[in-house]
C-alpha positions in Angstrom: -18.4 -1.4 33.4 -16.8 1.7 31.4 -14.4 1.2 28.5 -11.6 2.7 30.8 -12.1 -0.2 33.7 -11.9 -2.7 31.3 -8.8 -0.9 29.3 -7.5 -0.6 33.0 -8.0 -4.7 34.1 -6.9 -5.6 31.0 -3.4 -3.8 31.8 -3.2 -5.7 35.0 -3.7 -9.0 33.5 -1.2 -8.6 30.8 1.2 -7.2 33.3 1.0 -10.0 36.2 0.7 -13.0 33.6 3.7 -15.1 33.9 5.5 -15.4 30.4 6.7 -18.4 28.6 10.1 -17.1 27.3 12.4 -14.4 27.7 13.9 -12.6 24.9 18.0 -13.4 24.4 20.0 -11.6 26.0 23.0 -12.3 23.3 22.2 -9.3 21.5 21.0 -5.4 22.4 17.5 -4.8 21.6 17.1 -2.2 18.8 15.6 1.0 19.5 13.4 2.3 16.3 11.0 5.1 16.0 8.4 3.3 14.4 7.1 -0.6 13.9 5.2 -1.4 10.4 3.6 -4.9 10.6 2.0 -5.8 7.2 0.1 -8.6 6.3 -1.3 -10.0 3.4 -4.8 -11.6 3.5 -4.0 -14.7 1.1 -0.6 -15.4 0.0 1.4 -18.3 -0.1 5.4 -17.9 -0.1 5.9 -19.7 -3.2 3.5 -17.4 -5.0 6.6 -14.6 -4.8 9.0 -17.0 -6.4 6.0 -17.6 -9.0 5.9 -14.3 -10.1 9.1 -13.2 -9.6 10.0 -11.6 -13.1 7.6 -8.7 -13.3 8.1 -7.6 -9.7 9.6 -4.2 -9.2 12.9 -3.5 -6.8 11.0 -1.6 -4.2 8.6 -3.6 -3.1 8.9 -7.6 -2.2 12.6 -7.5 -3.6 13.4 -4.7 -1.3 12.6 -6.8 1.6 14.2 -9.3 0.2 17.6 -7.9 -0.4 17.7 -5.6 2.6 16.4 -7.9 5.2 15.6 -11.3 6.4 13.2 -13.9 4.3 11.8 -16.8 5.7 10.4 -18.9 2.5 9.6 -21.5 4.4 7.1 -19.9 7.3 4.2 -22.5 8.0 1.0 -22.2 10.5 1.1 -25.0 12.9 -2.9 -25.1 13.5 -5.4 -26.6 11.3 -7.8 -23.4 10.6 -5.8 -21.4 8.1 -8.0 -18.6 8.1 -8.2 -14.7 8.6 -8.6 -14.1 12.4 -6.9 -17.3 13.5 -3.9 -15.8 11.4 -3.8 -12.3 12.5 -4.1 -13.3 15.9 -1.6 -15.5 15.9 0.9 -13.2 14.2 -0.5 -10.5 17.1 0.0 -13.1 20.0 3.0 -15.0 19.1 0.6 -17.7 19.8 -1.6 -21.0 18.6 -5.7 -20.8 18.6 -5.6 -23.3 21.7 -3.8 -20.3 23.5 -5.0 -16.8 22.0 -9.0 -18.3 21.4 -9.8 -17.3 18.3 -10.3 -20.7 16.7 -12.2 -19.8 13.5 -13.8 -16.3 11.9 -16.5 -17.6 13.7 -18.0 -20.3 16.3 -20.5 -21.5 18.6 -21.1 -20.2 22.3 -22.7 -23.0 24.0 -23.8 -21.0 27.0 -25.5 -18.3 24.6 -26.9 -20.7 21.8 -25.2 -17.9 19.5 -22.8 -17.8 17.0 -19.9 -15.6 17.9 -18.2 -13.6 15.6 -14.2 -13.7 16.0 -14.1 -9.8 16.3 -17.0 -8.7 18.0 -17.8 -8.9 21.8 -21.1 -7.7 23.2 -22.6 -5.8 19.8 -19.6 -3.6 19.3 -16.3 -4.6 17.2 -13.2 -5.1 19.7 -10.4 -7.5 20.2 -11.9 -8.7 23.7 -12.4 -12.2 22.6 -8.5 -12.3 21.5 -7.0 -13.9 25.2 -3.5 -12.6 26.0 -1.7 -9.5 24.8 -0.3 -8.4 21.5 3.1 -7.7 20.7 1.3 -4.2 19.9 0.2 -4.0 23.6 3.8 -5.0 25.3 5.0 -2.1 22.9 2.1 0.2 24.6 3.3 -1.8 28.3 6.6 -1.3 28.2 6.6 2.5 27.5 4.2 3.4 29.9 1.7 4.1 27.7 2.9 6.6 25.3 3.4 5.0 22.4 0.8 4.9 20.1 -0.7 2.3 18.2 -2.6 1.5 15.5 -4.4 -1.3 13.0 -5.8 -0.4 9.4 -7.4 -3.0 7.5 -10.3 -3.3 4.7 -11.3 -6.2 6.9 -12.3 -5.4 11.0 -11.0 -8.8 11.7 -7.2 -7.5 9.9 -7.3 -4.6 12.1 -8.4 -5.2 15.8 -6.2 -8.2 17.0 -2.8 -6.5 15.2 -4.1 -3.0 17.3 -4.5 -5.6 20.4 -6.0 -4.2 23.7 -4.7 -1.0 24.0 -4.5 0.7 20.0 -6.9 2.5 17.8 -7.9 -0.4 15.3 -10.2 0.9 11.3 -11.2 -0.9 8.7 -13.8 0.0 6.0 -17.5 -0.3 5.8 -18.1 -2.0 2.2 -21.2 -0.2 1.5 -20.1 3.6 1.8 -16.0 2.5 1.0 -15.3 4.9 3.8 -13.2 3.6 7.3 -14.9 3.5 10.1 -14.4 2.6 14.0 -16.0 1.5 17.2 -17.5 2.7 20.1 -14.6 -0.1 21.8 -12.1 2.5 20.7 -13.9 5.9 20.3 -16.8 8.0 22.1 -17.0 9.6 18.4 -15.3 9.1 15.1 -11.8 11.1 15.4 -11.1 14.3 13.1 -8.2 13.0 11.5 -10.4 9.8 10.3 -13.4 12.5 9.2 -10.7 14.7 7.4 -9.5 11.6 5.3 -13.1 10.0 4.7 -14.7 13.6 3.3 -12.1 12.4 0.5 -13.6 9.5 0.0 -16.7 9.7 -1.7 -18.3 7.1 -3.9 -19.1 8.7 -6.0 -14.9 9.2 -6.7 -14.7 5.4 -7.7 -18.4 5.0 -9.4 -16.3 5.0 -12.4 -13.2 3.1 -11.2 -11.7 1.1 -14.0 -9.8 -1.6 -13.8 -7.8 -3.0 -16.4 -4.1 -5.0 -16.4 -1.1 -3.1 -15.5 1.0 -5.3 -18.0 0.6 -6.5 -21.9 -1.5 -9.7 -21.2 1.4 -11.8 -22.6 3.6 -11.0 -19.8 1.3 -12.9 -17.3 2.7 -16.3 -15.8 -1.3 -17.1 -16.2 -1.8 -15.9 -19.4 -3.3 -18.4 -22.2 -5.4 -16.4 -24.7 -7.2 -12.9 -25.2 -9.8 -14.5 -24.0 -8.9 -14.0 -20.5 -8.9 -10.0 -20.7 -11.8 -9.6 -22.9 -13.8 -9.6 -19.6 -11.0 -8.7 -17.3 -11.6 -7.7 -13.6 -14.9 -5.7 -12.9 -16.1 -6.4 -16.4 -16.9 -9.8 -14.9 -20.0 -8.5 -12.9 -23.3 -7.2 -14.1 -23.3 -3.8 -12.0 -19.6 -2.7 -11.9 -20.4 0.1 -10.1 -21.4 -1.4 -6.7 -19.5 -1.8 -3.7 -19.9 -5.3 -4.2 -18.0 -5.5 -7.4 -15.4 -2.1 -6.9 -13.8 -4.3 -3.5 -13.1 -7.3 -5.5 -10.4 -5.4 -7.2 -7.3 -3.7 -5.9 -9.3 -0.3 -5.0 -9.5 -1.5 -1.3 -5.5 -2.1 -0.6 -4.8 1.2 -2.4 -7.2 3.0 0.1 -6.0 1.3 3.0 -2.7 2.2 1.9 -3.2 6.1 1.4 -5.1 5.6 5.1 -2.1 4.1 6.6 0.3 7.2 5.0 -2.4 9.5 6.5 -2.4 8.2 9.8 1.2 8.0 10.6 1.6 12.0 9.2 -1.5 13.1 11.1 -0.6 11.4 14.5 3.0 11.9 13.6 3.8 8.5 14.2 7.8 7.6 15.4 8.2 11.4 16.1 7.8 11.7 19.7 10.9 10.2 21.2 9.0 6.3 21.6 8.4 3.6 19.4 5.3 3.7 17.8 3.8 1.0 15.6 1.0 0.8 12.7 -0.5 -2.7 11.2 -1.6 -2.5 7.8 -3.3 -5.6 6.9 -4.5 -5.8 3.1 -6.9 -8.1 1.6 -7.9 -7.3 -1.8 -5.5 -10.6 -2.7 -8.2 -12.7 -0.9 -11.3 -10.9 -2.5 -9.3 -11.5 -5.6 -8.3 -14.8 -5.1 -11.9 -16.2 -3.6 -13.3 -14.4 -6.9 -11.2 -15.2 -9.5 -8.9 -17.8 -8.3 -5.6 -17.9 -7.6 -4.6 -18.9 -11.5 -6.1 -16.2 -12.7 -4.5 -12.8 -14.5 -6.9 -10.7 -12.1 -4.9 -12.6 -9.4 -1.4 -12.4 -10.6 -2.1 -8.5 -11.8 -3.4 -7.9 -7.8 0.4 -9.1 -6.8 2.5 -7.2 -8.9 0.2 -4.3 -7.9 0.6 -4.7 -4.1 4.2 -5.0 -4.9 4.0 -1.8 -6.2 2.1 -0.4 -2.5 4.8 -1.9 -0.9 7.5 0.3 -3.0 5.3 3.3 -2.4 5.4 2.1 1.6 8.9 1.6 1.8 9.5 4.8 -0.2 7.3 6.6 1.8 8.4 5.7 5.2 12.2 6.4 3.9 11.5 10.0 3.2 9.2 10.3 6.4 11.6 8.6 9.5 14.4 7.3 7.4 14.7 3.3 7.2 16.9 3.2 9.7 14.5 4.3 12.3 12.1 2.0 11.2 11.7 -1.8 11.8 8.9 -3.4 8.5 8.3 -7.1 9.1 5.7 -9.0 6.4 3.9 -12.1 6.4 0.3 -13.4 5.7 -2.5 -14.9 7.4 -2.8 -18.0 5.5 -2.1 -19.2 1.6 -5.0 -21.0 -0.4 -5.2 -23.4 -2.7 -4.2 -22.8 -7.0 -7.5 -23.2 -8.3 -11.3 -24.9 -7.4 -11.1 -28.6 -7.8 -14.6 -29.9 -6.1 -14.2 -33.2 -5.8 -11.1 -35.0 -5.4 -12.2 -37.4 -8.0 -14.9 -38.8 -5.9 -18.2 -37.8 -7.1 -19.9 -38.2 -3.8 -17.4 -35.9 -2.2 -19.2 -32.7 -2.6 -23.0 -32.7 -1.2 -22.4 -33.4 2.5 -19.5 -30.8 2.0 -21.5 -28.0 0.3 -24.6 -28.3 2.7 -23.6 -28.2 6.0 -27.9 -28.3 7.0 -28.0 -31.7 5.4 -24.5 -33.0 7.6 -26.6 -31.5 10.4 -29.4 -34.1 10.0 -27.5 -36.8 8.4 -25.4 -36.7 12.0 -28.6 -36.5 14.2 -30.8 -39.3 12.2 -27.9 -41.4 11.9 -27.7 -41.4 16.0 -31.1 -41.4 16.5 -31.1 -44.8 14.7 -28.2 -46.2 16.4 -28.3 -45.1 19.7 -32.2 -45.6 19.8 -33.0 -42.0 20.9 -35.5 -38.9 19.8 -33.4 -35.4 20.5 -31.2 -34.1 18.4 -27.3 -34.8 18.9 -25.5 -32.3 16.9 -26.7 -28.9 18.2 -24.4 -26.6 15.3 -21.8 -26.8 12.7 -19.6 -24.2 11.8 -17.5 -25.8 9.2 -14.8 -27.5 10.4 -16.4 -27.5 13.9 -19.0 -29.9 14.5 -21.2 -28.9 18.3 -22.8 -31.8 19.8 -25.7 -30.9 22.6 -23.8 -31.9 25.3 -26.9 -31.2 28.2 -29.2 -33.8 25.9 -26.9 -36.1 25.4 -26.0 -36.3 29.1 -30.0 -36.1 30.0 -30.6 -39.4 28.1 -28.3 -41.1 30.2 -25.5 -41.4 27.4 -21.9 -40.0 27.4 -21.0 -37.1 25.3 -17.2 -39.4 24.5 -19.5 -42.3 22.8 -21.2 -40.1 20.6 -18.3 -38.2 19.7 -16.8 -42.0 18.6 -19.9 -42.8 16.9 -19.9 -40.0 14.6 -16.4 -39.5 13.7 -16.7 -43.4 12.9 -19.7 -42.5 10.8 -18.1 -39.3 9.2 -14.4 -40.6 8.2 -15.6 -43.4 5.9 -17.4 -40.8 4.0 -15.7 -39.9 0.7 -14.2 -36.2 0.9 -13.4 -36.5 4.7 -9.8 -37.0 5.4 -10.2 -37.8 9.0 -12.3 -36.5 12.4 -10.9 -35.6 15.5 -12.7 -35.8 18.8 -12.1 -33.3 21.7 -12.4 -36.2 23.9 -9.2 -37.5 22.4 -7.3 -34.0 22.3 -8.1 -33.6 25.8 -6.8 -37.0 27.0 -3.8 -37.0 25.1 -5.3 -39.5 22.5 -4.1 -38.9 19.1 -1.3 -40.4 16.7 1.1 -37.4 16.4 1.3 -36.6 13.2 1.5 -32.9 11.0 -2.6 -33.1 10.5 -3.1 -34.2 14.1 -0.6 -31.6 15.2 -2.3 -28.5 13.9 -5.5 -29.8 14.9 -4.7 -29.8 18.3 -3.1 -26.3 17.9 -6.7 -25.3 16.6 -8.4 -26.7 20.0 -9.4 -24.4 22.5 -12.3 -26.0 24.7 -14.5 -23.4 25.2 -14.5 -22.6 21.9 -14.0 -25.3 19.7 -16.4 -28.5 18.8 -16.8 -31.7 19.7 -15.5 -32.9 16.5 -13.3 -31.5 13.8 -13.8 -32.2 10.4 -10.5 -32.7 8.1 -11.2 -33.0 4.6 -8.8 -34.6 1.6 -6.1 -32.4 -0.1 -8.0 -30.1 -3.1 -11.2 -30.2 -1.4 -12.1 -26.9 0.3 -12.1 -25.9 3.4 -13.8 -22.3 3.7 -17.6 -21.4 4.3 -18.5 -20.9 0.5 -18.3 -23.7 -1.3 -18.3 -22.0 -4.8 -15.0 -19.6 -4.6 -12.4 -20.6 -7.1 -9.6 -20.5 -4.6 -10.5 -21.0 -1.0 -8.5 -21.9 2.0 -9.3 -23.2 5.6 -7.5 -26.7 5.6 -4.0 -27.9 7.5 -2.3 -28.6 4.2 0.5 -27.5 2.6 -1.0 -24.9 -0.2 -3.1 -23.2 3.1 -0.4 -23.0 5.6 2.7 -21.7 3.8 3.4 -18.6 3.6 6.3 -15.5 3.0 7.8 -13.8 5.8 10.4 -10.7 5.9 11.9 -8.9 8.3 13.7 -5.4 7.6 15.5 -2.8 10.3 18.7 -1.6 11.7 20.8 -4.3 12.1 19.4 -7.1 10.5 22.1 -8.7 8.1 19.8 -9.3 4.6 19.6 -13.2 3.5 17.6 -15.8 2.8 17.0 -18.7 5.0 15.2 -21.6 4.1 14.5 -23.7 7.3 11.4 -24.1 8.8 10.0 -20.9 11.2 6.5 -20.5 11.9 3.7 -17.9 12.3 3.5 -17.7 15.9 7.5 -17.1 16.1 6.8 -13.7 14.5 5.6 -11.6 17.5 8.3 -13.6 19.4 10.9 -12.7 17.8 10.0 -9.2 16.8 9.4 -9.1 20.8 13.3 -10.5 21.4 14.4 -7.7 19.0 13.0 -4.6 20.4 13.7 -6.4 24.0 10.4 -6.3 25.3 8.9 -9.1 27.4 7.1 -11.4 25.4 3.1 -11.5 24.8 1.8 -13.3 27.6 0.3 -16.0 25.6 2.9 -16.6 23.3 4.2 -20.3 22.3 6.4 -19.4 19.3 10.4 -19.0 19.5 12.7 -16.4 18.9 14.2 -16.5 15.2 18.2 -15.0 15.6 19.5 -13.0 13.4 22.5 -12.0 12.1 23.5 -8.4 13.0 
């Protein structure tokens, strides 16, 4: 099947789907030139607040003051991670409705792990179920406007570009951007033009030191802390490896962004366009140095600073009253590493995910009397039970889901374990853990059982990052939120609005219909 039949069935879908709300009809939808959705990879809302002081006017405080922030924005699903949270700020919609349930999972049909942006070999958003508010922009004008996702990250990129826009990201090892064959027969010129630019060799040198006096830092507590500042930290500071742990990969996918909206002249051609520009050197950061650290707060005021070039950029360019700027983030992460919890047997089972693996299977081979293998793959928080052996031995896949989450939740570390058996019947004690779990379950995609852990303990793939995220609680799931066009009366509002009423709401404004997946609510505004 050609790229074009599938672009073309994919438009059908998203056009006969029934939709779950209609925008308000209280207020005229705005007509802009151009949409700018930015995300942060890593941020969590009170983080702003944090280091208020040394931010500059144009940037955060900008949004601030000339639009609507949402301090209190929280993801309502369990796995606060990267392409759960871009897709649900794409979809207006939960994990159990968009799919994408982790970075990555298990395909039981396959025996593979899939990879949340990739479908057969090539990079795309087809595993991302529903459309985007980027393709109801693309729908509703017939297919003229044009659309776009930049992101250091492929993951940042493809579901904000949704089904029917031109999605780059950078390869790590040349620091060029780069595309697929999902989106392009060959690499467009304008892309060429702006990677002959980028050489290597340009950044074998890059330097990267604090943009403030040290004592100016929130996190500052001795000279010690910049005496090995940023890439002075790794052996070879040269390599790719070390240069995209620093704020050199926001600052390219910013000049990208700038590039692409002048060379496709973005918001001149009588539609409304749109660009995402997802950046995440404050993840790098923060997974590297952690989230206390001067590396992390010096990455913040920096970005602040992009931002203020953005907004500065897109003034001169279409005028801010053409334009329409929302920003949020894909998840928060916790302050600093703290393994254990206190309990000193916390860690192990956590760190070696091999080990749970046989711990689970001898523990029901021992108890249920059996010699096959129960627990076919984990991909932490997912635990995948071999449902066709389990049934073969004349057992039911629901008991040994009960045994092990029995076996699991009196295990130091482990908060709690949720079954699918009990998600699907209805089963659980409502509370906010069980809440987002269930707003993380899709069943094709998701375990049998699904591992909470305690507050402090982390919940990402690498157990040795300083900061990490991945959990349902608070420090993960908060996060900032602006929203800045015509119209929209500046303020501050500090009830609770969440990540999937983001595409909703920006839907409701521009009066399209809604993404056909979409669960969130329209936020009103004052205009």
């Amino acid at each position: 099947m050609t790229k074009n039949i599938i672009r073309f069935l994919i438009l059908i879908l998203l056009l006969i789907l029934p939709q779950t709300y209609g925008y308000g009809k209280d207020e005229a939808p705005v007509k802009v030139k151009l949409v700018v959705q930015i995300v942060v990879d890593q941020l969590r809302a009170d983080q702003l607040d944090k280091y208020s002081a040394n931010l500059s006017e144009g940037g955060f405080n900008y949004l601030k003051k000339n639009g609507r922030y949402f301090g209190n924005t929280k993801i309502s699903y369990a796995r606060s991670a990267t392409g759960p949270g871009h897709a649900s700020i794409a979809t207006g919609s939960v994990p159990a409705y968009h799919g994408i349930v982790n970075n990555d999972w298990y395909d039981r049909i396959s025996k593979k792990k899939v990879y949340c942006a990739e479908y057969g070999g090539v990079i795309s958003p087809l595993n991302l179920i529903g459309s985007t508010l980027s393709d109801e922009i693309y729908i509703s004008q017939a297919g003229n406007a044009k659309i776009f996702g930049v992101s250091q990250k492929d993951r940042g990129a493809v579901f904000l570009a949704g089904h029917f826009g031109k999605a780059f990201w950078m390869d790590d090892d040349s620091i060029k951007f780069i595309t697929s064959a999902y989106y392009y027969d060959k690499a467009p010129d304008f892309l060429n033009k702006f990677n002959d630019e980028i050489k290597f060799d340009n950044f074998s040198g890059y330097s990267w030191k604090p943009l403030y006096d040290p004592e100016k830092y929130v996190n500052y507590a001795d000279k010690r802390q910049t005496e090995k500042f940023g890439l002075a930290r790794f052996e070879k500071q040269s390599e790719p490896s070390a240069i995209l742990n620093s704020p050199l990969g926001d600052s390219l996918t910013f000049e990208l962004a700038k590039f692409i909206i002048m060379e496709n002249r973005l918001g001149k051609g009588g539609h409304t366009d749109y660009i995402s520009i997802s950046f995440s050197s404050t993840d790098k950061i923060g997974h590297y140095f952690g989230n206390s650290s001067i590396e992390f707060e010096d990455q913040i005021y920096r970005l602040d600073k992009l931002i203020a070039g953005l907004i500065d950029f897109l003034d001169k360019y279409a005028g801010m009253n053409n334009v329409l700027i929302t920003l949020t983030a894909d998840h928060g992460a916790k302050d600093s590493f703290v393994p254990s919890n206190g309990n000193k047997n916390s860690t192990p089972e956590r760190r070696r995910s091999g080990n749970l693996k046989s711990l689970c299977n001898d523990y029901v081979k021992d108890k249920l009397n059996v010699d096959f293998d129960a627990v076919e793959e984990i991909i932490m928080p997912n635990i995948y039970l071999n449902e066709d052996a389990i049934k073969n031995n004349g057992l039911k896949v629901e008991d040994v889901e009960i045994l092990l989450k029995e076996y699991l939740r009196n295990k130091n570390g482990i908060y709690d374990v949720y079954t699918s058996s009990e998600i699907e019947r209805n089963n659980l004690l409502l509370n906010m853990i069980s809440s987002r779990v269930i707003n993380s379950y899709c069943h094709k995609r998701s375990g049998n059982l699904y591992i909470v852990f305690e507050p402090e303990i982390p919940g990402g793939g690498n157990f040795y990052n300083r900061s990490e995220h991945g959990t349902p609680w608070n420090y993960d799931v908060s996060i900032p939120l602006f929203f800045c066009g015509p119209g929209i009366v500046s303020g501050g509002y500090d009830g609770e609005v969440y990540i999937e009423d983001i595409a909703v709401t920006l839907a409701n404004y521009l009066g399209l219909k809604l993404p056909s997946a979409a669960s969130g609510k329209v936020i009103k505004f004052a205009r």
